[in-house]
C-alpha positions as CSV (number, residue, x, y, z in Angstrom):
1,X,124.7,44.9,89.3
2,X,126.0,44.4,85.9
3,X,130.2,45.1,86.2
4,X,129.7,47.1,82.8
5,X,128.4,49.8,84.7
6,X,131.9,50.6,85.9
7,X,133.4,50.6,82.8
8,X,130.8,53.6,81.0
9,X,131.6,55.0,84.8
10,X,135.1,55.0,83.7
11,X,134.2,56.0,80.0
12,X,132.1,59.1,81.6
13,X,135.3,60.4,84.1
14,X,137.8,60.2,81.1
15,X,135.3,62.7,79.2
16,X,134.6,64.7,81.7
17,X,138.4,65.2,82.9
18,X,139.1,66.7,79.7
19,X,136.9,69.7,80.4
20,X,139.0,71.3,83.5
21,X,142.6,69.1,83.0
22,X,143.7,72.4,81.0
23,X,143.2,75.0,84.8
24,X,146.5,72.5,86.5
25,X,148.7,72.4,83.2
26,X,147.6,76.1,82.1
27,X,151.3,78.0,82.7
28,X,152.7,75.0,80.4
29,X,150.6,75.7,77.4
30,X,150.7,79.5,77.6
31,X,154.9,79.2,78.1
32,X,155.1,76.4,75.5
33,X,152.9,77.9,72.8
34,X,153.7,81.6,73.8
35,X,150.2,82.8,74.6
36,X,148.7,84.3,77.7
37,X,147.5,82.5,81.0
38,X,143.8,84.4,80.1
39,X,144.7,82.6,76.7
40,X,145.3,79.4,77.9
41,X,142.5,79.7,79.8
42,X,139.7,80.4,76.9
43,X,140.6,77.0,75.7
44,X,138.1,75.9,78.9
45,X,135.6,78.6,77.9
46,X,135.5,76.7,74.3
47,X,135.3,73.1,75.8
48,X,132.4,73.9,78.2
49,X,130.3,76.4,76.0
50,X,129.9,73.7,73.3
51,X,129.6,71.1,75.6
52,X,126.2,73.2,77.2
53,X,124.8,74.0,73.9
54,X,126.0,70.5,71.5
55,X,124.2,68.3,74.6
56,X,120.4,68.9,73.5
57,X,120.8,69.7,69.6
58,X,123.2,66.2,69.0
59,X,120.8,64.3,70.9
60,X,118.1,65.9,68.9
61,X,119.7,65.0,65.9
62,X,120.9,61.5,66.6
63,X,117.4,60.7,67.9
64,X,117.6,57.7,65.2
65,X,120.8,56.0,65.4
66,X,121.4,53.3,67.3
67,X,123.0,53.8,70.4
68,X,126.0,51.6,70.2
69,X,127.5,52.4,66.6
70,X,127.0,56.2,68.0
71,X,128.7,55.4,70.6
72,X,131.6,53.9,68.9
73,X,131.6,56.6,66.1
74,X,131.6,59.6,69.2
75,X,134.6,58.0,70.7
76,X,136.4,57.7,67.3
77,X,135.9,61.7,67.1
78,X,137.4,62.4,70.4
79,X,139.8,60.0,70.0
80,X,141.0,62.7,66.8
81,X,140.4,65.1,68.7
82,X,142.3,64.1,71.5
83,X,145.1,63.3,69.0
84,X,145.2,66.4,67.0
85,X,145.7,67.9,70.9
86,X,148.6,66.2,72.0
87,X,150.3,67.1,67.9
88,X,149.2,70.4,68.0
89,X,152.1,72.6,67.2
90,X,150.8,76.1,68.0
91,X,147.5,77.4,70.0
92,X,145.1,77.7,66.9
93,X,145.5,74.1,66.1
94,X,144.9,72.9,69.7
95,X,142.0,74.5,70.5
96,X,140.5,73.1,67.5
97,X,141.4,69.8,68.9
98,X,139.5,71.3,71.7
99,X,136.5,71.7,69.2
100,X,136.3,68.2,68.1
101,X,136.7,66.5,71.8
102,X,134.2,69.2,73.6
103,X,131.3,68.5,70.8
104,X,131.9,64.4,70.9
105,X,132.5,64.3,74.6
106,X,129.1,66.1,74.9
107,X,126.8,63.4,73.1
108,X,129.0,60.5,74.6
109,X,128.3,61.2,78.6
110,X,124.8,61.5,77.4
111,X,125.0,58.1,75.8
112,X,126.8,56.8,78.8
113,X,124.0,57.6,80.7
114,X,121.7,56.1,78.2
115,X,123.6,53.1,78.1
116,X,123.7,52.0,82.3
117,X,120.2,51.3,82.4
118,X,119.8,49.1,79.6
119,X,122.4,46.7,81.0
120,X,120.8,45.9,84.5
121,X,118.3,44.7,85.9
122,X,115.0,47.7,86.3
123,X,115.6,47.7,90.1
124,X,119.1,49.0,89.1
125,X,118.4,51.4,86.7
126,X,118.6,54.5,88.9
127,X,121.8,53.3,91.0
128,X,123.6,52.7,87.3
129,X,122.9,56.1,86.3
130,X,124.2,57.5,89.5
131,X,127.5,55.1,89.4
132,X,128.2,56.7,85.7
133,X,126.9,60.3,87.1
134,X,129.6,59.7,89.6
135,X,132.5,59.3,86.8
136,X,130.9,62.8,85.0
137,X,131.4,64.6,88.7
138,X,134.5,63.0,90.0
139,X,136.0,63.7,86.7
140,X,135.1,67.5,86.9
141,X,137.5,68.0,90.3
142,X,140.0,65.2,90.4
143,X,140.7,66.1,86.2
144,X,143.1,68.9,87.6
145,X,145.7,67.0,90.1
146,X,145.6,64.5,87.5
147,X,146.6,66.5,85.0
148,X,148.9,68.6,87.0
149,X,150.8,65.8,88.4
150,X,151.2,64.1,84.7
151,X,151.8,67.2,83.0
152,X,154.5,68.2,85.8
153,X,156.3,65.0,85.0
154,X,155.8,65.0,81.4
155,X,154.7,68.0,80.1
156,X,151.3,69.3,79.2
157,X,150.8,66.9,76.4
158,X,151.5,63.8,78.8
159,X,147.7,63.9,80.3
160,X,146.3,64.0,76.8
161,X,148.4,61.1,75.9
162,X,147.3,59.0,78.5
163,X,143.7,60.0,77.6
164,X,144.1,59.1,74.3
165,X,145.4,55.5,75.0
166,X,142.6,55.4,77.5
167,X,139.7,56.1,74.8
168,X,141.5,53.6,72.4
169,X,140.5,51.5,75.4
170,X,136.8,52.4,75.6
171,X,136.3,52.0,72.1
172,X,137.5,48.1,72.1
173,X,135.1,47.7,75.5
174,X,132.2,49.4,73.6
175,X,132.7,47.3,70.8
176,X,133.2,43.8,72.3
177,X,131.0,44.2,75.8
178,X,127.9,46.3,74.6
179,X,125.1,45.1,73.1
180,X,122.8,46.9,70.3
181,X,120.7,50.0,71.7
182,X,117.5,50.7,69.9
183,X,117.3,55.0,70.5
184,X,114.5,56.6,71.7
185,X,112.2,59.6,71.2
186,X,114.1,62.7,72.3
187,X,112.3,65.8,73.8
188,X,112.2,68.6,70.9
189,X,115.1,71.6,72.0
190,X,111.2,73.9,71.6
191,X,109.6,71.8,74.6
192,X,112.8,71.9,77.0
193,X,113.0,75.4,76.6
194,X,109.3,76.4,76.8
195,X,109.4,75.3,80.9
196,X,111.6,78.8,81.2
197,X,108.4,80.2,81.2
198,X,108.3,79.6,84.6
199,X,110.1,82.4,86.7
200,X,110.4,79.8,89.1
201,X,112.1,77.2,87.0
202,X,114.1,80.3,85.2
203,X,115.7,81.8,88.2
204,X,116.4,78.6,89.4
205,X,118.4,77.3,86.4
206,X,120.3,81.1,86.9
207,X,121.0,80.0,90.0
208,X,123.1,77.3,89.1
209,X,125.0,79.4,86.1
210,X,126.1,81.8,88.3
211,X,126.9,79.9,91.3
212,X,129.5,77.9,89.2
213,X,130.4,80.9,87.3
214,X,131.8,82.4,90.5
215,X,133.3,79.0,91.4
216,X,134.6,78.9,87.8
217,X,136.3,82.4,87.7
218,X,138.8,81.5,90.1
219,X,139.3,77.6,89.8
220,X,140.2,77.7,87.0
221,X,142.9,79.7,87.5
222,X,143.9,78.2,90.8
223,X,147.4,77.3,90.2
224,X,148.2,81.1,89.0
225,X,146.7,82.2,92.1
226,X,148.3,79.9,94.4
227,X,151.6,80.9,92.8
228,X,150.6,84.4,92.7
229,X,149.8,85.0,96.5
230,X,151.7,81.9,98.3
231,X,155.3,80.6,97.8
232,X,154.5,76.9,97.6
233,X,156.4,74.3,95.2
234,X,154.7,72.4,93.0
235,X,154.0,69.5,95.1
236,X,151.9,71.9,97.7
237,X,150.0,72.9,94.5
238,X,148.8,69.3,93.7
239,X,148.2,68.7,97.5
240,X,146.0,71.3,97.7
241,X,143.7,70.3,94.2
242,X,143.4,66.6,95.9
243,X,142.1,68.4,98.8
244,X,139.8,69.8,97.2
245,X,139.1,67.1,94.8
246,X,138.1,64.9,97.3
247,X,135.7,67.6,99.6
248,X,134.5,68.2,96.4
249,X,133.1,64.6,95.9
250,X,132.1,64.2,99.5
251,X,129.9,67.3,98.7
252,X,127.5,65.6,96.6
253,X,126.6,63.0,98.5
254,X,126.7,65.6,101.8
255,X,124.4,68.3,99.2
256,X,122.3,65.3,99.1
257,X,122.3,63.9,102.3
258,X,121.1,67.7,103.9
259,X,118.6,68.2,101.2
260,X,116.8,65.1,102.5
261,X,117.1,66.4,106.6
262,X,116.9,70.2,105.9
263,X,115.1,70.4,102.8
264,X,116.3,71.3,99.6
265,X,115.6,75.2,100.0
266,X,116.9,75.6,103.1
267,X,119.7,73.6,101.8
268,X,120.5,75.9,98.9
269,X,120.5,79.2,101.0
270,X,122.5,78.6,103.0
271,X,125.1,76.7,101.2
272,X,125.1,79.5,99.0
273,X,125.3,82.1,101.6
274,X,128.9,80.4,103.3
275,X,129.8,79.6,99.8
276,X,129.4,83.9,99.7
277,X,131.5,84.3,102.4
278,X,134.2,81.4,101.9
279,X,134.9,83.3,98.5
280,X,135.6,86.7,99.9
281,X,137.8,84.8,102.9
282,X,140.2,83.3,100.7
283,X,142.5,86.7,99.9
284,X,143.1,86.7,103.7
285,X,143.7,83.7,104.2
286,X,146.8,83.2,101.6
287,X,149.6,84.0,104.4
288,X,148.3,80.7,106.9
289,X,149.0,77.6,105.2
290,X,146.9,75.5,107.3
291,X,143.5,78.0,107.3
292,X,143.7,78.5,103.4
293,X,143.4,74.7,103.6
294,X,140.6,74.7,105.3
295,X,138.8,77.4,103.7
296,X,139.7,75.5,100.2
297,X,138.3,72.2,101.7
298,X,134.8,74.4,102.6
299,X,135.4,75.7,99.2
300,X,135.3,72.1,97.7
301,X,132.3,70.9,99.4
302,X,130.2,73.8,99.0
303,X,131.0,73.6,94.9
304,X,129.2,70.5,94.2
305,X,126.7,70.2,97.6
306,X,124.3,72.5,96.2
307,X,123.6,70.7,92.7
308,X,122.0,67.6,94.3
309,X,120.3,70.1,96.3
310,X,119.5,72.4,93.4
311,X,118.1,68.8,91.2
312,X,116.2,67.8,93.8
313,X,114.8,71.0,94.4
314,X,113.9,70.7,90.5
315,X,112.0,67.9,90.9
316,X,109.9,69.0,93.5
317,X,109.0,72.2,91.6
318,X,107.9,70.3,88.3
319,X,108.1,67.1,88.9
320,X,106.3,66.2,85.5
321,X,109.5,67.9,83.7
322,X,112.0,66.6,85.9
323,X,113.6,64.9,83.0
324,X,113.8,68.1,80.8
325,X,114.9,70.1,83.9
326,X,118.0,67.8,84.9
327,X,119.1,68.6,81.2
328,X,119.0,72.0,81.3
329,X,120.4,72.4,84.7
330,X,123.6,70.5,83.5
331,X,123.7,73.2,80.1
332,X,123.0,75.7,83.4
333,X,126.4,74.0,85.2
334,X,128.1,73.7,81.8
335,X,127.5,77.3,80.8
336,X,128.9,78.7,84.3
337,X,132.1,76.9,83.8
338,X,132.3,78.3,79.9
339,X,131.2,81.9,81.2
340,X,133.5,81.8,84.5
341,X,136.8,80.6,82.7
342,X,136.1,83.4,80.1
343,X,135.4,86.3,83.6
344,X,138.5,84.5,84.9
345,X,140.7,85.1,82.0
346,X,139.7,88.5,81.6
347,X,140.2,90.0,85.2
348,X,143.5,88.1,85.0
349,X,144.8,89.9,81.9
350,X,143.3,93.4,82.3
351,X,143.6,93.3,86.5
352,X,145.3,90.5,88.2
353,X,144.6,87.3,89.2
354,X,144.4,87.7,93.0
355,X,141.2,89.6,92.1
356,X,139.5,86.6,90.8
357,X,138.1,85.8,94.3
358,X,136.1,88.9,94.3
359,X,134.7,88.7,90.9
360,X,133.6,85.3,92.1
361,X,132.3,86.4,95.0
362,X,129.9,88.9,93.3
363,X,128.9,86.3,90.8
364,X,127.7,83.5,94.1
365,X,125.9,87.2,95.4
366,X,124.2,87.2,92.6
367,X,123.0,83.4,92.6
368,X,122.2,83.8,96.0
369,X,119.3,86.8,94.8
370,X,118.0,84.6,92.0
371,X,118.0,81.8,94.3
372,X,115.6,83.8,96.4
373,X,113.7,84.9,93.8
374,X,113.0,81.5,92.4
375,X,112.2,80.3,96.2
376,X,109.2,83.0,96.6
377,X,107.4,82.5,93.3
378,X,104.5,81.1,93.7
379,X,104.3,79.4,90.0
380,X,105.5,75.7,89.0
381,X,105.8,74.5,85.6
382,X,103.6,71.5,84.2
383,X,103.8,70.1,80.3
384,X,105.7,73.0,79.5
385,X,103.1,75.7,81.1
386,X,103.1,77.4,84.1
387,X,100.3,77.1,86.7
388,X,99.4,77.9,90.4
389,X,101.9,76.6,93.1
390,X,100.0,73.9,95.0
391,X,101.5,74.6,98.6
């Protein structure tokens, strides 16, 4: 295995922390820039919404670039973009900065994944993708402890500052250890979308939107919560995000693991269903230190065990789309987070955040339906049309 996997692996988890590092450091922005918590919290709702809906139409319309100068010229933009953040004086000019890293960070972890295959050997190609898949995932829950224990020490800027040096970093690698990409043809925005036909395939992708949505709605505000509804200290607070950092990364490769005994319906369902109940649990749990963390470990596992599930279940449904369906189920996962951190922010501002847990919960109900909807169609989706299930 080429050693240059690692490094886009790396490349891929410093992207992808920038996406939820804001939910740790969110009370520092709102009291340093005098905004709102709900305010602070929008600036996630920004970063994930473009990265969803940039993904497709940049790849689209870098089809004819070669990879490794696009490479090089995306990390350049979220290098400014990443710099405008840690200058920005007031909240207008940092969430542009949030703007300009969301729409670059979005074409360079699809790049990233382009990249890994091209620089091993073919009987590699699949574990290099999953190495740098790894760094997109891992990113996503251990962003926030990072982030909260740098910006405790430093302030809110300091995490931004270290990702800034970090992508100064990834754009001498790219330059002196990549070689030249020729691009390939990309799959026109009209094709991807026309396997929706399929109520199948359609309720399916729902599935994952709102089952991150709920997650979403109160992750992101976690800290609040935690400070809202327990007297813990700030070091309690980062304990409990590496907690659930690293259930969180177990849970892929346990979503997987079950999908392969149980099957990947029966794997969903009920995954879905204790994530259902863990989400109600938590309000009661807030007075017992040592059952919150356990519920908040379940929590972390559940959150990421149902999308290898949810992919593999995917690829058995239409598996001559597969490639268009993993897309749009990461704009599906993408969008949740961009829809939840916007639910989030508004039951926090017009309710309180202690509520959070039961908008969530309703949100994973209502996964759990489409997930059974999409489970007793008989359709599956092939070249973009749906036909007869098979079995």
């Amino acid at each position: 295995m080429d050693k240059r996997v690692y490094f886009l692996m790396v490349i891929s988890f410093v992207i992808g922390m920038v996406e939820l590092i804001i939910s740790g450091i969110l009370d520092l922005i709102a009291e340093d820039l005098g905004v709102s918590l709900a305010q602070a919290g929008y600036l996630i709702t920004i970063f994930s919404f473009i990265f969803a809906v940039a993904s497709p139409i940049l790849l689209i319309a870098t089809a004819k670039i070669e990879r490794k100068r696009l490479t090089l010229v995306s990390l350049f933009i979220f290098l400014i973009g990443n710099i405008v953040t840690v200058i920005s004086p007031n909240y207008s000019v940092l969430f542009l900065g949030r703007i300009i890293t969301a729409t670059s960070g979005a074409l360079l972890i699809i790049l990233c994944l382009v990249l890994a295959p091209t620089i091993v050997e073919p009987k590699y190609k699949g574990r290099a993708i999953g190495i740098v898949s790894m760094g997109v995932s891992g990113s996503l829950v251990l962003g926030i402890p990072i982030g909260l224990m740098i910006g405790n020490t430093f302030g809110w800027r300091g995490p931004f500052v270290m990702i800034t040096i970090l992508t100064a970093f990834s754009i001498v690698g790219i330059f002196f250890m990549m070689d030249r990409v020729k691009p390939k043809p990309s799959i026109p925005i009209r094709e991807q979308l026309a396997t929706l036909r399929s109520k199948k395939i359609l309720f399916a992708q729902l599935t994952t939107f709102l089952y991150m949505a709920g997650h979403t709605a109160l992750y992101a505000y976690l800290k609040p919560f935690i400070q809202s509804t327990m007297d813990l200290d700030g070091t309690w607070v980062s304990v409990i995000y590496f907690a659930f950092g690293i259930a969180a990364v177990s849970g892929g490769g346990i979503g997987g693991a079950l999908a392969d005994i149980f099957g990947s319906k029966r794997t969903i369902f009920i995954s879905i269903l204790i994530f259902c109940v863990v989400m109600f649990a938590i309000p009661y749990t807030t007075n017992y230190l040592v059952f919150f963390l356990f519920v908040v470990l379940i929590w972390g596992m559940l959150s990421w065990a149902i999308s290898p599930a949810m992919q593999s279940y995917l690829i058995e449904t239409s598996p001559e789309t597969s490639g268009i369906q993993q897309s749009l189920n990461n704009s599906a996962l993408h969008f949740g987070v961009a829809i939840g951190s916007l639910i989030g922010g508004v039951v926090i501002e017009q309710l309180s955040v202690e509520l959070t847990t039961t908008i969530g919960g309703i949100l994973i109900v209502g996964s759990l339906i489409t997930a059974l909807i999409s489970m007793r169609s008989v359709r599956r989706v092939r070249g973009g049309e749906a036909v007869p299930q098979t079995r």
